[in-house]
C-alpha positions as CSV (number, residue, x, y, z in Angstrom):
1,X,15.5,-7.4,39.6
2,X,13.5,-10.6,38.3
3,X,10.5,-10.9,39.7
4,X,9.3,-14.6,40.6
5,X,5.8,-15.8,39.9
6,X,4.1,-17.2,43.6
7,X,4.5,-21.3,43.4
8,X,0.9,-21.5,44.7
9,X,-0.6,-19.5,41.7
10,X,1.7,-21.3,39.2
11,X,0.5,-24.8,41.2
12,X,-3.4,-23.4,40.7
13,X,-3.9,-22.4,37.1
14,X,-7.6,-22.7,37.9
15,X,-7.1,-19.8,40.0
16,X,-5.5,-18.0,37.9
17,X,-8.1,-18.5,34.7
18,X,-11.0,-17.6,37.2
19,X,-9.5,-14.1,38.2
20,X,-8.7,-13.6,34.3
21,X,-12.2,-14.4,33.3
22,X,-13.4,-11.0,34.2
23,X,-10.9,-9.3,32.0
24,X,-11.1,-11.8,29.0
25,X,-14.7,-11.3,29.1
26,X,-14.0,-7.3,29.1
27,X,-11.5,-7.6,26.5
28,X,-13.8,-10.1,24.0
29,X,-16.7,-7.9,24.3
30,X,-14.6,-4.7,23.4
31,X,-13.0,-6.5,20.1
32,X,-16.7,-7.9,19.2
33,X,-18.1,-4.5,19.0
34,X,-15.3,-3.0,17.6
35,X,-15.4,-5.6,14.9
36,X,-19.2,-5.1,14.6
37,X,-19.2,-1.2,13.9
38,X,-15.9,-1.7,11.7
39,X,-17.6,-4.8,9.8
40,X,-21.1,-2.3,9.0
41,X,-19.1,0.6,8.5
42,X,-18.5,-0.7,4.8
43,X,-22.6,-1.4,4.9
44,X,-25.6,0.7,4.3
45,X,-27.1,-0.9,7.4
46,X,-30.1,0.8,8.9
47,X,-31.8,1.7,12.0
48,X,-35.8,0.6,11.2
49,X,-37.0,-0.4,7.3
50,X,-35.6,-2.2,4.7
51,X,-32.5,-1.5,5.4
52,X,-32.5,-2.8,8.9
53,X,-32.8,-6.8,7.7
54,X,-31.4,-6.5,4.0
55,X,-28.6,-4.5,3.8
56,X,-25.8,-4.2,1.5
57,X,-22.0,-3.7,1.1
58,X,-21.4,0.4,0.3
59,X,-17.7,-0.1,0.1
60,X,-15.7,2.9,1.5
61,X,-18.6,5.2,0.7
62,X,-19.4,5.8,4.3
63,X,-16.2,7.3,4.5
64,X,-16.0,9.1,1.8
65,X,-19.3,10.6,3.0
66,X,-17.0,12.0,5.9
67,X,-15.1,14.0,4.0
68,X,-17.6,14.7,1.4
69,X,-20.5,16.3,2.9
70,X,-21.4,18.5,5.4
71,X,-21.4,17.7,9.0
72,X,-18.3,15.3,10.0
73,X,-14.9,18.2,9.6
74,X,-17.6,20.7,11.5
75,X,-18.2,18.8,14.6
76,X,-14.7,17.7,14.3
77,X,-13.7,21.5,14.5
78,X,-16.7,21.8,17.3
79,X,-14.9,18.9,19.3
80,X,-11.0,20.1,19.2
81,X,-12.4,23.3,20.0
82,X,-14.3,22.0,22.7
83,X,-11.7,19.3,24.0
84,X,-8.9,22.0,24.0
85,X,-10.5,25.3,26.4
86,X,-12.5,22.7,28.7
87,X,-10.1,20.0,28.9
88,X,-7.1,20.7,27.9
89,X,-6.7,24.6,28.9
90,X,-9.7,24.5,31.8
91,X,-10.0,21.7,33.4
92,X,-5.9,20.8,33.7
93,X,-4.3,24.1,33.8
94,X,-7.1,25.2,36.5
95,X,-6.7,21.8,38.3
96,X,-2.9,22.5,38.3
97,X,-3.4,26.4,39.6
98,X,-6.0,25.3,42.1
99,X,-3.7,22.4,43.5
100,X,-0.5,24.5,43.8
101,X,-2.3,28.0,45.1
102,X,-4.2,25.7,47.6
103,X,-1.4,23.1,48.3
104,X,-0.4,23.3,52.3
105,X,-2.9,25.5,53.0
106,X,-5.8,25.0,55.8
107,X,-8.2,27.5,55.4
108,X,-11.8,28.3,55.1
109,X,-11.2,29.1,51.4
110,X,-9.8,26.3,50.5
111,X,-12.8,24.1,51.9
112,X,-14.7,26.1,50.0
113,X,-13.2,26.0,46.6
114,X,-12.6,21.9,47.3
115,X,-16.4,22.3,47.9
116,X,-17.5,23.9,44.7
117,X,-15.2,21.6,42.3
118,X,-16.7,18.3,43.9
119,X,-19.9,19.3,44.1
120,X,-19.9,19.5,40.3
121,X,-17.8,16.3,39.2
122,X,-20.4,14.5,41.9
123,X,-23.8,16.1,40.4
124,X,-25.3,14.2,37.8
125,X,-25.2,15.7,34.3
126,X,-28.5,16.6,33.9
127,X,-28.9,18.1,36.9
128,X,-25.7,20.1,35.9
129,X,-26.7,20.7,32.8
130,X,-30.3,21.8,34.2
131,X,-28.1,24.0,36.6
132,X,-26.9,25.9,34.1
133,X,-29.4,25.8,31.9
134,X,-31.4,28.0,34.2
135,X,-28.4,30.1,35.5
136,X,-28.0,31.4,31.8
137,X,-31.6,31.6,30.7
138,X,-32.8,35.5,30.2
139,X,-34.4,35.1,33.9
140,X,-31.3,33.1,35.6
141,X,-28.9,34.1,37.9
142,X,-26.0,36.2,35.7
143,X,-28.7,38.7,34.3
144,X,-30.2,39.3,37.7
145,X,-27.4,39.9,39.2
146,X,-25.0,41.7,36.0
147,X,-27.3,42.5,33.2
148,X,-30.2,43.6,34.8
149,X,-29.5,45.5,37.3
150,X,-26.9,48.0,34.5
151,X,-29.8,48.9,32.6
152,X,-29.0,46.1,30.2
153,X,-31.6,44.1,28.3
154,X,-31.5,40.3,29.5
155,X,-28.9,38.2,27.5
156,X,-29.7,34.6,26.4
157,X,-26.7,33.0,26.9
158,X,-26.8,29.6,26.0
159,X,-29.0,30.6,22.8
160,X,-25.7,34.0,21.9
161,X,-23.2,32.0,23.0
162,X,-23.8,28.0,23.2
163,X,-20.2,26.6,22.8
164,X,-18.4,28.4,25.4
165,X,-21.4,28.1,28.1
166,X,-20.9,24.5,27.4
167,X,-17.1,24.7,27.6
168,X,-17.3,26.7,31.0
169,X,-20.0,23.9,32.3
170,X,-17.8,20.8,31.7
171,X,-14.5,22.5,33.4
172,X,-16.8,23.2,36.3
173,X,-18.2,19.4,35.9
174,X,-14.8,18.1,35.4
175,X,-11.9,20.0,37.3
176,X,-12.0,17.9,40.5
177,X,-10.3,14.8,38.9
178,X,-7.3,17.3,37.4
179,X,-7.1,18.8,41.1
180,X,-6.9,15.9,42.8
181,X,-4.6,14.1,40.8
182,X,-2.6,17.5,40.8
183,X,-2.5,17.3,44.3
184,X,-1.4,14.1,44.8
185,X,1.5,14.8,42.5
186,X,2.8,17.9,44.0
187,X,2.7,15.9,47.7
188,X,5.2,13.0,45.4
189,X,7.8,16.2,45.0
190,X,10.4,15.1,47.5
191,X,10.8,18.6,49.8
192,X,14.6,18.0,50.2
193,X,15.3,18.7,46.4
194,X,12.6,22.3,46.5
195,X,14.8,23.4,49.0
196,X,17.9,22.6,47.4
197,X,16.6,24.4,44.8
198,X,15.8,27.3,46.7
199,X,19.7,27.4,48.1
200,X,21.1,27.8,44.7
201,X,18.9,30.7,44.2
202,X,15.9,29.4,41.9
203,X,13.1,31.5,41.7
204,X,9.4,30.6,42.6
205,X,9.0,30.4,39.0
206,X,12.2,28.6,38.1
207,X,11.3,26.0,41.1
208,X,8.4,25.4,38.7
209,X,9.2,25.5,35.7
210,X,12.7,23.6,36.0
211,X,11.9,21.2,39.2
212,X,8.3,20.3,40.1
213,X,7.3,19.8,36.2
214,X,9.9,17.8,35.3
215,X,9.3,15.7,38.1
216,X,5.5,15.6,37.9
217,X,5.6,15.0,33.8
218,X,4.3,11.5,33.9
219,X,1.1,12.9,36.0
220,X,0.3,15.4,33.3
221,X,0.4,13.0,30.9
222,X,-1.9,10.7,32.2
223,X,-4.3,13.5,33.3
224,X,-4.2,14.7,29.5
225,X,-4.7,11.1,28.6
226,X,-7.8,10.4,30.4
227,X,-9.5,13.9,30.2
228,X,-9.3,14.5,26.5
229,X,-10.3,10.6,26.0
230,X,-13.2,11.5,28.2
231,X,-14.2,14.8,26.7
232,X,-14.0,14.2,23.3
233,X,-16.1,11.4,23.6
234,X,-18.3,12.8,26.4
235,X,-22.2,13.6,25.3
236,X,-24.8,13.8,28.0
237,X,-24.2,17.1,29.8
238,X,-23.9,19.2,25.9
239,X,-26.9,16.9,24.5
240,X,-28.9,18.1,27.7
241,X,-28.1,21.6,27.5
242,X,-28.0,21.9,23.7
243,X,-28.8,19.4,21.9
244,X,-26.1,20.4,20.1
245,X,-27.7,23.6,18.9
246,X,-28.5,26.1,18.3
247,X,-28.0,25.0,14.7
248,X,-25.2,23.4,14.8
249,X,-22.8,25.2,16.8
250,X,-22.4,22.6,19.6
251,X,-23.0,19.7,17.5
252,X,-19.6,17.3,18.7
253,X,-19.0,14.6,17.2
254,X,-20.2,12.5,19.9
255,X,-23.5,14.1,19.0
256,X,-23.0,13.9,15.4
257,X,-22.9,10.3,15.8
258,X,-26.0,10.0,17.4
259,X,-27.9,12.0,15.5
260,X,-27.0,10.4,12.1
261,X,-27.5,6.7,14.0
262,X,-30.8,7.3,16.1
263,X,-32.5,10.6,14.8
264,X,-31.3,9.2,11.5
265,X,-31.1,5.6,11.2
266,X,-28.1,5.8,9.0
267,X,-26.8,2.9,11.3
268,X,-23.8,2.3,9.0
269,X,-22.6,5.7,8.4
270,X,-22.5,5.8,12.3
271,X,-20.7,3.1,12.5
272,X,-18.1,4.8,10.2
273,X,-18.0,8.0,12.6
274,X,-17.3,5.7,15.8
275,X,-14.6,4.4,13.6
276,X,-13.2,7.6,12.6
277,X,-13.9,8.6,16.6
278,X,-12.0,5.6,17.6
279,X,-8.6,6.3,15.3
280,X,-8.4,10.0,16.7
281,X,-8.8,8.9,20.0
282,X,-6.0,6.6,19.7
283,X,-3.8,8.8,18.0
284,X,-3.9,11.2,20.5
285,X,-3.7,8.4,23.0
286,X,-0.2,7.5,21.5
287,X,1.1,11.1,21.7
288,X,0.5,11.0,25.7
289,X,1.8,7.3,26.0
290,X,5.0,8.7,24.7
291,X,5.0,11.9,27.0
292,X,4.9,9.1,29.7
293,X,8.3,7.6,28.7
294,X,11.1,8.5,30.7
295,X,13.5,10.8,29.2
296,X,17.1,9.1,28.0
């Protein structure tokens, strides 16, 4: 069915350019700074010094740099590592588990759970990351209450094992949005065609599997979408708790970037990480955009 734009908008086009100005304004200022780190990627561009008024065409050696030297492939690993157990395994599958265990259920558990996942997408990350700074320090919480008390000697955690404290801190910072969109999708599933299911003799599992999924497909896909665009980017919580040490074991590449910017200077290689950043991104954007298609 052809839609038909309203006469009094078409009859106003003042109107209609004033409520487009906000986006146009979003959109220009988006393409300008893309433009500007892609223009001083190809620069040796500068944070303070010389190099901050008079710099000079490098050509692709920025990105050769990438491939070249130590640092870029390692926090590239660091961040598909990271992106795939807290996003991708953690913070959907648990979202998904959480929304169908808990879905038509009034109980005190429930308000509970619903309780502990909000709390944490609605603290601010440093005072997450503080959180559980302190709850895996030798003298926090988990070795009072399961080192200690065995006989053990305290454990450091976030010094022994700094990438998957982090990991387990951002699908407790960031589970809430995958429950709740998970929730809303399994109330879409039309109750007449579960049933149906159940009269032909499907399974619990095969209800799954074969009917909710299916139907709910084009809510994964835009949970993946946003949540790995978020958490391969994301930086505050892991440069709070880390620092994106020790060494470099927790060194994203969202930290990457800002190191060899800010702690650096080295402006223009930055700007040909954000680059490299920004091509991933989008490539994995398009592999979800087509999960959202509908099936011929």
């Amino acid at each position: 069915m052809r839609h038909q734009a309203n006469p009094w908008i078409t009859s106003n086009l003042w109107v209609l350019s004033a409520a487009m100005l906000p986006a146009i304004v979003l959109v220009g200022a988006l393409l300008y700074f893309t433009g500007w780190a892609f223009t001083f990627s190809f620069t040796d561009l500068g944070l303070t010094g010389r190099k901050a008024v008079e710099w000079s065409w490098v050509g692709l050696e920025n990105y050769e740099r990438l491939f070249t030297r130590k640092g870029f492939l390692e926090s590239l690993w660091t961040t598909v590592v990271f992106v795939f157990f807290s996003a991708i395994v953690g913070q959907s599958v648990l979202g998904f588990l959480l929304a169908a265990t808990l879905r038509g259920t009034i109980s005190t558990t429930r308000s509970v759970v619903e309780v502990c996942i909000m709390l944490g997408w609605l603290l601010p990350d440093i005072v997450a990351a503080f959180l559980w700074s302190a709850t895996t320090s030798q003298t926090g919480l988990i070795n009072s209450l399961f080192v200690v008390p065995f006989g053990l000697q305290p454990i450091n955690f976030i010094n022994d094992f700094a990438l998957p404290v982090v990991t387990i801190a951002n699908i407790w910072k960031g589970t809430a949005w995958s429950y709740l969109l998970f929730v809303a999708a399994l109330d879409s599933v039309p109750r007449e065609i579960i049933e149906a299911a159940k009269i032909d003799g499907a399974t619990r599992w095969q209800r799954a599997w074969l009917v909710v999924l299916p139907i709910i497909r084009p809510h994964i896909a835009t949970n993946l979408l946003f949540i790995t665009i978020w958490t391969f980017t994301y930086f505050p919580l892991i440069f709070a708790m880390t620092g994106g040490g020790p060494g470099r074991q927790t060194e994203t590449l969202a930290l990457f970037l800002y190191n060899q910017s800010f702690a650096r200077g080295n402006l223009g290689f930055g700007s040909a990480i954000s680059v490299a950043m920004l091509l991933i991104v989008g490539a994995l954007s398009l592999v979800y955009l087509r999960m959202l298609r509908e099936p011929k």
